[in-house]
C-alpha positions, 0 to 999 in steps of 0.5 A: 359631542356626539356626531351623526349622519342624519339622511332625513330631512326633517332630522338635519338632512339640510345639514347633512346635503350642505356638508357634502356638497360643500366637502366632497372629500375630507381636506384632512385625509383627501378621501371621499367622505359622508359627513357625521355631524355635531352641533354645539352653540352657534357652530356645526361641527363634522367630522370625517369618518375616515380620519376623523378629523373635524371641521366647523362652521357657523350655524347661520352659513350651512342654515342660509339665515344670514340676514343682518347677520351676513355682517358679522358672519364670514364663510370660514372654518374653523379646524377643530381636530386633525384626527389621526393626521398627526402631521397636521397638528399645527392646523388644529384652531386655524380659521380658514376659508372655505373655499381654501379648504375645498381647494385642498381636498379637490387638489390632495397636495399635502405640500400646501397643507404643511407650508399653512 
């Protein structure tokens, strides 16, 4: 998959603003990240340019086009690669919220990282 950082609207600008606001910083690495970005069916994937780790979501969540959808859909990410974080193999495929993984970048405690 190839990745980008689109700065123009028109070009997946609205994706790129959604995972900066919604990822300030990589919960992999907890550096500060500029967000490249992928997709590939229904999921968007990005990748942090520090560790590149990669973490998806479902298209609807960053487009807001829930809709009937909103039933099905939930506000989870999946973690589809830990980069160069070799630690944190054992949370390669795990769905998580994506309010926990904000948590964990704003907190920077590796500790909560290795107890999941």
């Amino acid at each position: 998959m190839k990745f980008k950082r689109y700065k123009h609207l028109l070009f997946g600008g609205d994706v790129t603003k959604w995972g900066d606001r919604n990822f300030p910083a990589c919960p992999l690495c907890k550096k500060t990240s500029l967000w490249e970005w992928g997709n590939d069916q229904h999921r968007i994937h990005f990748r942090c340019p520090n560790c590149t780790g990669v973490v998806s979501v479902d298209a609807y969540v960053v487009r807001k086009r829930l809709g009937l959808m909103s039933h099905f859909i939930t506000e989870d990410a999946i973690i589809e690669s830990v980069g160069n974080n070799s630690e944190l193999l054992h949370l390669v495929g795990r769905k998580l919220p994506i309010k926990t993984l904000q948590e964990w970048a704003r907190q920077g405690n590796e500790k909560k990282l290795g107890a999941i």
